[in-house]
C-alpha atoms as a printed R data frame, in Angstrom:
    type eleno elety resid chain resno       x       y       z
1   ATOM     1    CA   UNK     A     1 -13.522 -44.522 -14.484
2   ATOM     2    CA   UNK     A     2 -10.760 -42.717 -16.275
3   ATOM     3    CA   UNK     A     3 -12.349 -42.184 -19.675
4   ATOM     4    CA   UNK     A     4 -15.363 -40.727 -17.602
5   ATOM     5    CA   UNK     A     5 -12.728 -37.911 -15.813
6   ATOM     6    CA   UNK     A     6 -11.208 -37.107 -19.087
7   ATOM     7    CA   UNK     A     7 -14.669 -37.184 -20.620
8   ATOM     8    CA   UNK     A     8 -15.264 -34.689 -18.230
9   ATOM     9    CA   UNK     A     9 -12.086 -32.301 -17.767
10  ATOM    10    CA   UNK     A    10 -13.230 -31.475 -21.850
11  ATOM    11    CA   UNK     A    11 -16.489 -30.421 -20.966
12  ATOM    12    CA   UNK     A    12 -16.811 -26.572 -21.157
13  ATOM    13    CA   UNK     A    13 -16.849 -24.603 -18.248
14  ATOM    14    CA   UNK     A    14 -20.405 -23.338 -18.699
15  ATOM    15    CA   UNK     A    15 -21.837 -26.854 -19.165
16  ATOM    16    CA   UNK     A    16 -22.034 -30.040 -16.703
17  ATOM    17    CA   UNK     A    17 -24.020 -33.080 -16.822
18  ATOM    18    CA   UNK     A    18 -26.057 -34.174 -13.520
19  ATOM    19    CA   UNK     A    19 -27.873 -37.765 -13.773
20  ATOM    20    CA   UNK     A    20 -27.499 -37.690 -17.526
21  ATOM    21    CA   UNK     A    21 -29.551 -34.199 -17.601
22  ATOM    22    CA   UNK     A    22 -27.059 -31.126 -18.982
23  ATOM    23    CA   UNK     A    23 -27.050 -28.095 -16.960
24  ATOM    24    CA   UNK     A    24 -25.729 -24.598 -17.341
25  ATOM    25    CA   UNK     A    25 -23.836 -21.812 -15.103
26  ATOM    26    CA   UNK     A    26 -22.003 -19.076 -15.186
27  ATOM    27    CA   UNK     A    27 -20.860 -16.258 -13.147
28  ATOM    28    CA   UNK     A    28 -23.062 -13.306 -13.226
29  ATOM    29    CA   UNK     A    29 -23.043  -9.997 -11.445
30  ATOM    30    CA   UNK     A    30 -20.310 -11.301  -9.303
31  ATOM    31    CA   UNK     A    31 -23.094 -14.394  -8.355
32  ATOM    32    CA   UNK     A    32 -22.870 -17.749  -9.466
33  ATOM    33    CA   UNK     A    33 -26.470 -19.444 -11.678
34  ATOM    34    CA   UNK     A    34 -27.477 -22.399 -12.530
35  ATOM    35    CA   UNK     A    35 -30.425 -24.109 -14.583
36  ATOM    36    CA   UNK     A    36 -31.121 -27.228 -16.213
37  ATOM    37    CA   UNK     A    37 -31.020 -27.164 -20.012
38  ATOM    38    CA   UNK     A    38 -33.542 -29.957 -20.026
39  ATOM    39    CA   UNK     A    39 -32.019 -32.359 -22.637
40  ATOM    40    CA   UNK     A    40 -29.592 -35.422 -22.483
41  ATOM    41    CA   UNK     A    41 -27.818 -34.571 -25.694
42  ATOM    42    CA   UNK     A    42 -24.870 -32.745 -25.525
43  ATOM    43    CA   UNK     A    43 -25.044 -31.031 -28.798
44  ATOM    44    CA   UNK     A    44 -28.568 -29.368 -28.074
45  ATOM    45    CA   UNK     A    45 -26.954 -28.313 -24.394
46  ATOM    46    CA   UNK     A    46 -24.245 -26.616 -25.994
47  ATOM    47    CA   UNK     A    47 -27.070 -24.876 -28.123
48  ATOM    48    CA   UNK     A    48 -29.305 -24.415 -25.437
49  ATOM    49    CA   UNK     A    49 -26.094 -22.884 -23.501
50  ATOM    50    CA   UNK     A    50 -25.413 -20.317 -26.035
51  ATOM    51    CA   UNK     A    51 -28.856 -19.144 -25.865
52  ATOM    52    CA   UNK     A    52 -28.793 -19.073 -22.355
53  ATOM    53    CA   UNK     A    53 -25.090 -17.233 -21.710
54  ATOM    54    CA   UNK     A    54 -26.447 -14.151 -24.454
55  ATOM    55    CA   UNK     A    55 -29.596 -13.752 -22.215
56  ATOM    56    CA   UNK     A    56 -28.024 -14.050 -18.837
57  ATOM    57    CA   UNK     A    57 -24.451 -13.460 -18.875
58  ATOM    58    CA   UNK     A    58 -23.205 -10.043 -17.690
59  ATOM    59    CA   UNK     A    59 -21.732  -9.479 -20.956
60  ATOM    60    CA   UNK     A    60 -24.735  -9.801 -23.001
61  ATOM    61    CA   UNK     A    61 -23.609 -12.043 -25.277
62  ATOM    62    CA   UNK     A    62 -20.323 -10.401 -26.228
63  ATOM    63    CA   UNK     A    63 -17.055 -11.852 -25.995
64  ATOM    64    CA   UNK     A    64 -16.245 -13.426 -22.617
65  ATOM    65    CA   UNK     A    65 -12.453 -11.711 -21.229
66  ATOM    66    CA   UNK     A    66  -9.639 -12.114 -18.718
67  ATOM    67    CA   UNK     A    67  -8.970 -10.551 -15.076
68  ATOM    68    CA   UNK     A    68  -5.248 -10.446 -17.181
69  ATOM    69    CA   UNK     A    69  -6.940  -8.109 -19.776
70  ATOM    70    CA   UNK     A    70  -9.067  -5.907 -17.717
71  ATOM    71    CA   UNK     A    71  -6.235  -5.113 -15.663
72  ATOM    72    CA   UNK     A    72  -4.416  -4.166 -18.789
73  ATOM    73    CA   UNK     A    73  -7.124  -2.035 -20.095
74  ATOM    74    CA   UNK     A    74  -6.740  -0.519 -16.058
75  ATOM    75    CA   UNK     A    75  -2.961   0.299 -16.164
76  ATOM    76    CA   UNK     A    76  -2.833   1.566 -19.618
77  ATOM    77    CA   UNK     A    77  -5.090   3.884 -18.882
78  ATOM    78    CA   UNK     A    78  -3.615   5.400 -15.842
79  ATOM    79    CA   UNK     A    79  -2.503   8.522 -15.412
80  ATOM    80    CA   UNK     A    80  -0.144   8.505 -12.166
81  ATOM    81    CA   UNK     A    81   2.910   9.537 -10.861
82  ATOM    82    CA   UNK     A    82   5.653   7.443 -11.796
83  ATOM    83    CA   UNK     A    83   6.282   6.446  -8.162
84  ATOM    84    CA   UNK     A    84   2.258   5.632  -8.024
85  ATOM    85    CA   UNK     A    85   2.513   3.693 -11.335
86  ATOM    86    CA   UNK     A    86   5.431   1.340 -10.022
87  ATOM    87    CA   UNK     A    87   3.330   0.511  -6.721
88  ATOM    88    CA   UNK     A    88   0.657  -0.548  -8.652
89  ATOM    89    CA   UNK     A    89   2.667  -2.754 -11.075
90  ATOM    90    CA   UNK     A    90   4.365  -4.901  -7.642
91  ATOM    91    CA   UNK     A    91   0.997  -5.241  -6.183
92  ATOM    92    CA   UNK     A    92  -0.481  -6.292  -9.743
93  ATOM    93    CA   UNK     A    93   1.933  -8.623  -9.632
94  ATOM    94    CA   UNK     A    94   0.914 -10.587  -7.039
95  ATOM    95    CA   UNK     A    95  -2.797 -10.360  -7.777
96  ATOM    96    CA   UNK     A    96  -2.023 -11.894 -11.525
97  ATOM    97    CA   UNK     A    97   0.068 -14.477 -10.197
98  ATOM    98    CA   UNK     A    98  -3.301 -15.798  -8.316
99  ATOM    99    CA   UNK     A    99  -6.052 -14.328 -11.143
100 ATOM   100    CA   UNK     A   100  -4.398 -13.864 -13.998
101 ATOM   101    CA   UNK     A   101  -5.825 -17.465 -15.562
102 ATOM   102    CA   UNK     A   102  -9.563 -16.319 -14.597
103 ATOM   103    CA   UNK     A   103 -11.760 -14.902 -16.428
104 ATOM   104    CA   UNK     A   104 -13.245 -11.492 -15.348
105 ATOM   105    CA   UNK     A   105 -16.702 -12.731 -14.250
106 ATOM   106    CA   UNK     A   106 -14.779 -15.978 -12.382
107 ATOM   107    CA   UNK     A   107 -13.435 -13.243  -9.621
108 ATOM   108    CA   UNK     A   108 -16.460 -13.170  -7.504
109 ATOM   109    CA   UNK     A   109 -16.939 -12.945  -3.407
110 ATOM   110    CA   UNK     A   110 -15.748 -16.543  -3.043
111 ATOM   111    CA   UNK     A   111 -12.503 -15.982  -5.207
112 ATOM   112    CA   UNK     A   112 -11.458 -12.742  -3.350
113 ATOM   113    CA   UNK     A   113 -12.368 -14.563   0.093
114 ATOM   114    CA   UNK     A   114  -9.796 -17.628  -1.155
115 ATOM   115    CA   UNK     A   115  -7.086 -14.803  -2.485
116 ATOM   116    CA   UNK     A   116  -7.438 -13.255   0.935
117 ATOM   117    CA   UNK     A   117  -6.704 -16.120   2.790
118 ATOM   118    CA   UNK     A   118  -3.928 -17.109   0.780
119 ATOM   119    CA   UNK     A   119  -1.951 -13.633   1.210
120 ATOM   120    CA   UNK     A   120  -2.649 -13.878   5.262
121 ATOM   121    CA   UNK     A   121  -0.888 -17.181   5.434
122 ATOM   122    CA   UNK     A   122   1.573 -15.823   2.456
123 ATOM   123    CA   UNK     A   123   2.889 -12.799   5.773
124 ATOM   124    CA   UNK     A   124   0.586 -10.062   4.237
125 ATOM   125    CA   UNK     A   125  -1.201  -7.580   6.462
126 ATOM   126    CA   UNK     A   126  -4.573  -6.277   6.764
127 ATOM   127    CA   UNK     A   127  -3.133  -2.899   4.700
128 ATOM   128    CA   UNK     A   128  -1.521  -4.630   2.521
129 ATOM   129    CA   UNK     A   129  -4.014  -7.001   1.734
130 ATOM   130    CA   UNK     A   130  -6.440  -3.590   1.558
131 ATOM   131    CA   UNK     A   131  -4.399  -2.392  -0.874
132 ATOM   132    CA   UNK     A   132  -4.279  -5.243  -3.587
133 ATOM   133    CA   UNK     A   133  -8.348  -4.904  -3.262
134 ATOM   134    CA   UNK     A   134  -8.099  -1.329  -4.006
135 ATOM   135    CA   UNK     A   135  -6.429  -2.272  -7.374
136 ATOM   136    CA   UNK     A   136  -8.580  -4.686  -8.083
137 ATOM   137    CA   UNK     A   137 -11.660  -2.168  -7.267
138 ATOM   138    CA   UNK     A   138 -10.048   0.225  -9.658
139 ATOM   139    CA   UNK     A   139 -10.144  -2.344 -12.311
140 ATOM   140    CA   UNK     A   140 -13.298  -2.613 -11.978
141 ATOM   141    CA   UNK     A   141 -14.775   0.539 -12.251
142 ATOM   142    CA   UNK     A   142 -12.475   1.577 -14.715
143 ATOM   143    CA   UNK     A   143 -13.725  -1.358 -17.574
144 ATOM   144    CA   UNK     A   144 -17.310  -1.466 -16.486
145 ATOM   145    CA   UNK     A   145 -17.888   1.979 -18.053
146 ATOM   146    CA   UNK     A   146 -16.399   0.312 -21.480
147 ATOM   147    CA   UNK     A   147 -18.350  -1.240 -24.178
148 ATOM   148    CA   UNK     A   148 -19.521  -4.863 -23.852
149 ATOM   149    CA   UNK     A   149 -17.883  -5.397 -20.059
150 ATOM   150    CA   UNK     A   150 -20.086  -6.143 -17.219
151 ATOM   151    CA   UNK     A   151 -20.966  -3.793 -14.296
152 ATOM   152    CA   UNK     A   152 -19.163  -6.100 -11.755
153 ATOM   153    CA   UNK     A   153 -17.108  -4.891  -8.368
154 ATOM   154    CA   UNK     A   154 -16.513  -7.735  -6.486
155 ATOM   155    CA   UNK     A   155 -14.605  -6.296  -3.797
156 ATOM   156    CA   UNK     A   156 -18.296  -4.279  -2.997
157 ATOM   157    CA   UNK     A   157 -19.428  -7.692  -2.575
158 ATOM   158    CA   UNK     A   158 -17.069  -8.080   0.362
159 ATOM   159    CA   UNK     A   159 -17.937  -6.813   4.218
160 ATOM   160    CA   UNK     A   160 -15.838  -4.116   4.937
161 ATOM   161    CA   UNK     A   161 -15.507  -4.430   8.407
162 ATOM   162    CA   UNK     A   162 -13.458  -7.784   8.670
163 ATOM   163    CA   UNK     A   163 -11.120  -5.841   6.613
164 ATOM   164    CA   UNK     A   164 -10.407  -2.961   8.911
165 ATOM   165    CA   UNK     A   165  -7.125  -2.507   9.212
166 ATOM   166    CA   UNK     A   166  -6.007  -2.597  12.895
167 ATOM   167    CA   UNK     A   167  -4.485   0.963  13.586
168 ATOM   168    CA   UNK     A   168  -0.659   0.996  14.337
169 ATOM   169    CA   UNK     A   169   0.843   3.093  17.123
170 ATOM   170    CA   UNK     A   170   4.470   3.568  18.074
171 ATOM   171    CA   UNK     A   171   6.250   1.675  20.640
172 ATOM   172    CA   UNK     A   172   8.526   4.074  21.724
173 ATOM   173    CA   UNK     A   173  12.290   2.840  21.975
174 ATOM   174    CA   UNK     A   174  14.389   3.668  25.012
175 ATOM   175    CA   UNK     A   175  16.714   7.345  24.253
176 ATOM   176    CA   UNK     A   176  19.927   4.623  24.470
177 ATOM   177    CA   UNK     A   177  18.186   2.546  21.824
178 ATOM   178    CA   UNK     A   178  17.779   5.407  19.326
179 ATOM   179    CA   UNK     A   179  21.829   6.538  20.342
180 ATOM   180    CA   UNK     A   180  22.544   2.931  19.664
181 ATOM   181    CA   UNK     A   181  21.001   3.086  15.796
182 ATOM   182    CA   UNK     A   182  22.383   6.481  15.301
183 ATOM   183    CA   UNK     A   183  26.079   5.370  16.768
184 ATOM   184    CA   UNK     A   184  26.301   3.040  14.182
185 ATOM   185    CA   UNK     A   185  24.905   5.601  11.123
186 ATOM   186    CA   UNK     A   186  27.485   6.218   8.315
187 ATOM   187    CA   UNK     A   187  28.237   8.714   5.574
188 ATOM   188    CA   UNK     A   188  25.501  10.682   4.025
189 ATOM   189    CA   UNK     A   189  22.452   8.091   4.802
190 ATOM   190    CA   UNK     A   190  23.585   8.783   8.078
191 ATOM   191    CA   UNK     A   191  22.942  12.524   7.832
192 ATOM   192    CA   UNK     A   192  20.002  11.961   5.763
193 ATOM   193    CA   UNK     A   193  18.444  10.027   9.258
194 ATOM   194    CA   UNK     A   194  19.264  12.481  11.011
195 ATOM   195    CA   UNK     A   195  17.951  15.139   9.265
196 ATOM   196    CA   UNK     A   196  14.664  12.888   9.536
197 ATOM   197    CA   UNK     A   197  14.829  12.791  13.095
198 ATOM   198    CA   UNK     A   198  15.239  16.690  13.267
199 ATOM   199    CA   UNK     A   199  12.245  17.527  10.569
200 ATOM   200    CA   UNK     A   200   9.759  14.822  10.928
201 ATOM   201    CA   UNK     A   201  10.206  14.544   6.740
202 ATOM   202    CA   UNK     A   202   8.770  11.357   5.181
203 ATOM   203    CA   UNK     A   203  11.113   9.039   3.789
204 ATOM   204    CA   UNK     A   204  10.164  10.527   0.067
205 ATOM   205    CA   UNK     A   205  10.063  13.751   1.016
206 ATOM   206    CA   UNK     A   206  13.816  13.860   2.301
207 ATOM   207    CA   UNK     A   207  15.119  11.721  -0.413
208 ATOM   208    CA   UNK     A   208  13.841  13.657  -3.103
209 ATOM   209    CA   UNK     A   209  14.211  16.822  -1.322
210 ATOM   210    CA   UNK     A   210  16.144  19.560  -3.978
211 ATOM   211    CA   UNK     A   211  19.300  21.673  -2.878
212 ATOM   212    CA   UNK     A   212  17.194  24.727  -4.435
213 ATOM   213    CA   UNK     A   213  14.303  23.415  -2.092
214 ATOM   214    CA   UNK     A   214  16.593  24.206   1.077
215 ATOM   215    CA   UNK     A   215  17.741  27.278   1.704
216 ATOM   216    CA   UNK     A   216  17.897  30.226   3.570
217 ATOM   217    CA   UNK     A   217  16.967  28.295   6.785
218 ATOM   218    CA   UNK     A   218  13.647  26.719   5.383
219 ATOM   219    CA   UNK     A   219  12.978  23.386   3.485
220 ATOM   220    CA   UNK     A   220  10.060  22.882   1.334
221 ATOM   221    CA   UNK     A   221   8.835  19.562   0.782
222 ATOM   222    CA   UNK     A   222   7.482  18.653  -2.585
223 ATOM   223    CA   UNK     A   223   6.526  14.916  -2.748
224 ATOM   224    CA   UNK     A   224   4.270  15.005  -0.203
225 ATOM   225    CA   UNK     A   225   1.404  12.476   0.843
226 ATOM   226    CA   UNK     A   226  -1.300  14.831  -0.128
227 ATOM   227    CA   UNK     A   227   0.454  16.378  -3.209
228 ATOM   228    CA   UNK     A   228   0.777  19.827  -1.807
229 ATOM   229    CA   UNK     A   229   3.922  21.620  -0.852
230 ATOM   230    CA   UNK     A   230   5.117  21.856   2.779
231 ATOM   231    CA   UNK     A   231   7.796  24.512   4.117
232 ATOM   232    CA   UNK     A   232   9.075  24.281   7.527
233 ATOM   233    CA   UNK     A   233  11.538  26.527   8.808
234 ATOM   234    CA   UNK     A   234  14.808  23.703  10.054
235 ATOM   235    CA   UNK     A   235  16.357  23.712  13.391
236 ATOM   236    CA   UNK     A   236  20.354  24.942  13.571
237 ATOM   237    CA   UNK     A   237  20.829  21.343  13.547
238 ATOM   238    CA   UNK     A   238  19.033  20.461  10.021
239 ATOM   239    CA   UNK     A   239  20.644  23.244   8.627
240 ATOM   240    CA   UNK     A   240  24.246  21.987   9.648
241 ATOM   241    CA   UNK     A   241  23.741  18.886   8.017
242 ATOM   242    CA   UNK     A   242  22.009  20.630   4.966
243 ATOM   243    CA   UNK     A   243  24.904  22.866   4.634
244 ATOM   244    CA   UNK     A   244  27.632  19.983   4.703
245 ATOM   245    CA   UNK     A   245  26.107  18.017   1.857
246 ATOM   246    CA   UNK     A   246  28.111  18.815  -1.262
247 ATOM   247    CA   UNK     A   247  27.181  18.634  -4.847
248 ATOM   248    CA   UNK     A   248  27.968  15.578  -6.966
249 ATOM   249    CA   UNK     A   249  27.667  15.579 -10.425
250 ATOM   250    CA   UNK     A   250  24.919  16.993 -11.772
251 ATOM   251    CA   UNK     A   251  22.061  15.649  -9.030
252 ATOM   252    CA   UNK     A   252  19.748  18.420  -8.046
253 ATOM   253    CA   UNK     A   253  19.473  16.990  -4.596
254 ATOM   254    CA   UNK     A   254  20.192  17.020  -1.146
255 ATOM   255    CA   UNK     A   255  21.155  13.695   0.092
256 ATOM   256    CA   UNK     A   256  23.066  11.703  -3.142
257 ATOM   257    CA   UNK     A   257  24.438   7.980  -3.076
258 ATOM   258    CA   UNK     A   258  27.737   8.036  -4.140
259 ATOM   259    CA   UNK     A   259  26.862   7.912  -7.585
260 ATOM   260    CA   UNK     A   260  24.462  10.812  -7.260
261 ATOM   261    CA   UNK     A   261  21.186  10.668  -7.220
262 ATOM   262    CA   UNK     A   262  18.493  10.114  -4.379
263 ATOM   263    CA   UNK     A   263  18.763   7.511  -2.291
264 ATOM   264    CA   UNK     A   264  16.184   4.080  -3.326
265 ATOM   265    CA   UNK     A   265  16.485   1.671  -0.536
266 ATOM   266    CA   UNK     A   266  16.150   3.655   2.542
267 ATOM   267    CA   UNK     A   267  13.740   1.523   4.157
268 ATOM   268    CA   UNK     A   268  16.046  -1.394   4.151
269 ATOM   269    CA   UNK     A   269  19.603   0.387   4.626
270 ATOM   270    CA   UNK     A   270  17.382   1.902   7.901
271 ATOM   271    CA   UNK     A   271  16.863  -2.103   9.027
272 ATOM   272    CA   UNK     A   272  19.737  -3.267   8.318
273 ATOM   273    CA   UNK     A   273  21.650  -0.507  10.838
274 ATOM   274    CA   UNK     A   274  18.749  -1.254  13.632
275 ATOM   275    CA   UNK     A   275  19.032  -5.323  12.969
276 ATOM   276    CA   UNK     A   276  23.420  -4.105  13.992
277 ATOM   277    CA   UNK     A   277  22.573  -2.647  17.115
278 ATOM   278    CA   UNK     A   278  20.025  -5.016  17.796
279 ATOM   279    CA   UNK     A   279  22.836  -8.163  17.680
280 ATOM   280    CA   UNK     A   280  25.291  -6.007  19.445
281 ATOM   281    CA   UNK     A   281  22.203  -5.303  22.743
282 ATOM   282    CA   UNK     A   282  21.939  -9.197  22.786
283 ATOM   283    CA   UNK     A   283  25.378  -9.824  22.906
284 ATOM   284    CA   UNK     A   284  25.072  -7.457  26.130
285 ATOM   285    CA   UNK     A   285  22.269  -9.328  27.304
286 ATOM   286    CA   UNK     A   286  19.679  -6.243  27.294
287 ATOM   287    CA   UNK     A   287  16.369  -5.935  25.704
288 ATOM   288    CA   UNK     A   288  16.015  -3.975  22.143
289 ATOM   289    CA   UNK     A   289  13.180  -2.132  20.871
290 ATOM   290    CA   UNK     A   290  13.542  -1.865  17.470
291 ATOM   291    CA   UNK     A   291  13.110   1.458  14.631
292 ATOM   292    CA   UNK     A   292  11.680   1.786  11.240
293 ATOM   293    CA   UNK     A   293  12.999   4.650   9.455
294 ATOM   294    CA   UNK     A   294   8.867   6.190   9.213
295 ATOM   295    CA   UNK     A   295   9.267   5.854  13.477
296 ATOM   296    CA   UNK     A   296  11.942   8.804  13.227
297 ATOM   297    CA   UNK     A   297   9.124  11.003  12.125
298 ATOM   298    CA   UNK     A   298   6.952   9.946  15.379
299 ATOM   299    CA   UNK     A   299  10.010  10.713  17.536
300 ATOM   300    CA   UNK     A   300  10.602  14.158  16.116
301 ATOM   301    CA   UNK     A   301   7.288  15.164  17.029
302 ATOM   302    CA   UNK     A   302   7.088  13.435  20.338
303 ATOM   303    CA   UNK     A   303  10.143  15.521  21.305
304 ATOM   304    CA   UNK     A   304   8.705  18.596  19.841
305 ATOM   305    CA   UNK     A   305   6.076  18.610  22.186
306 ATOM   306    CA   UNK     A   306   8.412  17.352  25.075
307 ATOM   307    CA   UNK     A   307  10.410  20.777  24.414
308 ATOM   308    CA   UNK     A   308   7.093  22.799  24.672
309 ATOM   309    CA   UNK     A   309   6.427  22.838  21.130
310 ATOM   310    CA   UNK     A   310   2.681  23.664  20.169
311 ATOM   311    CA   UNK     A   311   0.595  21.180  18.854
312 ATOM   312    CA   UNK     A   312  -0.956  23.104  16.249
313 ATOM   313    CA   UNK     A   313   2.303  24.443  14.619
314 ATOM   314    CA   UNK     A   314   3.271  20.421  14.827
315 ATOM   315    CA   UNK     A   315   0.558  19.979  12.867
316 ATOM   316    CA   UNK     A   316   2.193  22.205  10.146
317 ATOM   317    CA   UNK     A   317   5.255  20.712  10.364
318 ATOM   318    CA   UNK     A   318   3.823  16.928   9.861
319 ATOM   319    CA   UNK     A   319   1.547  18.049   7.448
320 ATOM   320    CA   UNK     A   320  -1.612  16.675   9.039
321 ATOM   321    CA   UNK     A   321  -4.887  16.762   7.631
322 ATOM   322    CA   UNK     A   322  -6.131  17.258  11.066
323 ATOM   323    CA   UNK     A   323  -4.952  17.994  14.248
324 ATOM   324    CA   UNK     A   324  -7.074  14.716  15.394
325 ATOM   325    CA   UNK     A   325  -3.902  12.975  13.933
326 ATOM   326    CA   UNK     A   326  -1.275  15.144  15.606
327 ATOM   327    CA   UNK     A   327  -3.094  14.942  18.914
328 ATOM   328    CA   UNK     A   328  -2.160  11.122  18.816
329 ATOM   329    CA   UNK     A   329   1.226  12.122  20.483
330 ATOM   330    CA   UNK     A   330  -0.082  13.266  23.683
331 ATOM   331    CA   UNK     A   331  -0.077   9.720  24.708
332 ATOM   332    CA   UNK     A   332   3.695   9.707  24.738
333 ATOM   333    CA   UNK     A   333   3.969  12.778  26.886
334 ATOM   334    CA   UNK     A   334   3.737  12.937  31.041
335 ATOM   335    CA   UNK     A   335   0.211  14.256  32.378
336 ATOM   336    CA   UNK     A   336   1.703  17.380  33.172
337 ATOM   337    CA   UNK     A   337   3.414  17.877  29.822
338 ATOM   338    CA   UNK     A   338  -0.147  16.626  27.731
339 ATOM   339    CA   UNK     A   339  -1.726  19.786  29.911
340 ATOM   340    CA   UNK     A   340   0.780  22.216  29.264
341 ATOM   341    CA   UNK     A   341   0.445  21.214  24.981
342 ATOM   342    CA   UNK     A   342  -3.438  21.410  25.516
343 ATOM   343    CA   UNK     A   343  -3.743  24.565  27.463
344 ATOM   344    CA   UNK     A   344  -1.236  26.447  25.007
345 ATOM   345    CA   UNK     A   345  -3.400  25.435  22.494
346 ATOM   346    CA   UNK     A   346  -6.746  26.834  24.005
347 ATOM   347    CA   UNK     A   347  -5.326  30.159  24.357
């Protein structure tokens, strides 16, 4: 019993042996195929197998490669922003950990079903778990137009609609929750929040925001979502906190750490603050609704429109694609204040 398992842990991939008949398979198009190679000698089925592989496999009888080198072939060939290039690499990282071992043609429906699972019960999202298919999409069309490389997408292969992401909408903390983050905001980070909460700016956007990019009562926004610049013109409060921030060193920006330079780790500073005054409502004994530091941008606007802001100049200021988007905040406002916003914007 154990020489047979050894016997057959050596056999090659391509080749097994049913009932002392060999057979073939092999991953093609994504699909998996089969077929009896008619002979009980192992030396004519590995013949017989090379014959077969050159006609069928999706390579055409060139040499078989890695998920680990087409995603090579993928990143060196990339031309993104830095900031684009270093998301990629985490997620990559992930995705090699699980396919790295396979070989391209291995990573069919099945195996991208199995990683799926694996990252739900691993805490990933539906986005998230979007995302790492998006890379491994763009590997895929990116070596199937080289020489020798099958035309295989195995994400296509996938139905999309089980991977709809659900959409997220805010749960709007109570005015003393929001005083209770801000109450406990320090130092520069804690101007840079604020000066979130007063534009709407993404977290990117305010970080990498230049001195020379604020002025004269107007910011403009240059690492945008869309890749196109934004200028709003900033409330007396924005400007205050623009004006106090002083120059260190040579940093061309805003907002510095106190060794200059942007700030890196706003996301989790931002939770850190909101997991303090979180502790310090239970200690109270009162419920919490917590922040991220993206939710700042959600109250800006809501608050916008609260003050009888138009909807359409909100748009600007978000930088919307469409006011579809922006109209998404009416659901925080009163009936009478939604019909006030709507009928200002019909005129």
């Amino acid at each position: 019993m154990g020489d047979s398992k050894r016997k057959r842990s050596a056999e090659p991939s391509n080749l097994y042996e049913r009932d002392g008949i060999w057979y073939a398979r092999a991953q093609i198009n994504g699909r998996e195929r089969r077929k009896s190679l008619k002979t009980r000698s192992k030396r004519e089925a590995e013949r017989r197998l090379s014959t077969w592989l050159k006609e069928h496999s999706p390579y055409h009888g060139t040499v078989r490669a890695t998920f680990k080198e087409a995603a090579t072939l993928w990143l060196e060939a990339g031309n993104w922003k830095p900031k684009t290039a270093h998301g990629y690499a985490k997620l990559l990282t992930v995705i090699l950990a699980h396919f790295g071992n396979h070989y391209w043609d291995e990573i069919d429906k099945a195996a991208l079903q199995t990683f799926m699972e694996q990252r739900k019960r691993a805490g990933s999202g539906i986005a998230t778990i979007n995302r790492y298919l998006t890379v491994i999409s763009g590997i895929a069309k990116h070596v199937r137009e080289l020489p020798g490389w099958p035309e295989i997408n195995p994400v296509d292969l996938l139905a999309k609609k089980p991977r709809k992401a659900k959409r997220w909408h805010y749960k709007r903390p109570p005015p003393e929750d929001v005083d209770a983050i801000f109450a406990r905001m320090q130092g520069t980070f804690g101007e840079l929040c604020r000066f979130a909460l007063e534009t709407g700016g993404r977290k990117d956007e305010i970080a990498y925001l230049r001195r020379t990019e604020a002025k004269d009562g107007k910011a403009t926004f240059t690492d945008t979502k869309s890749g196109m610049p934004r200028t709003i013109t900033l409330t007396q409060r924005a400007r205050e906190i623009v004006e106090k921030q002083r120059a260190i060193g040579g940093s061309a920006y805003v907002f510095n750490t106190r060794n200059g330079g942007p700030y890196k780790r706003i996301t989790e500073m931002f939770r850190e603050v909101v997991g303090r005054a979180q502790k310090s409502a239970q200690k109270e004994g009162r419920g919490f609704v917590r922040m991220r530091f993206h939710d700042l941008r959600h109250e800006m606007a809501i608050r916008y429109l609260e003050s009888g802001g138009s909807i359409y100049r909100l748009q600007k200021i978000l930088g919307h694609g469409t006011i579809k988007q922006t109209e998404e905040y009416l659901m925080h406002l009163t009936p009478e204040q939604a019909a006030r916003v709507t009928s200002e914007a019909a005129q």
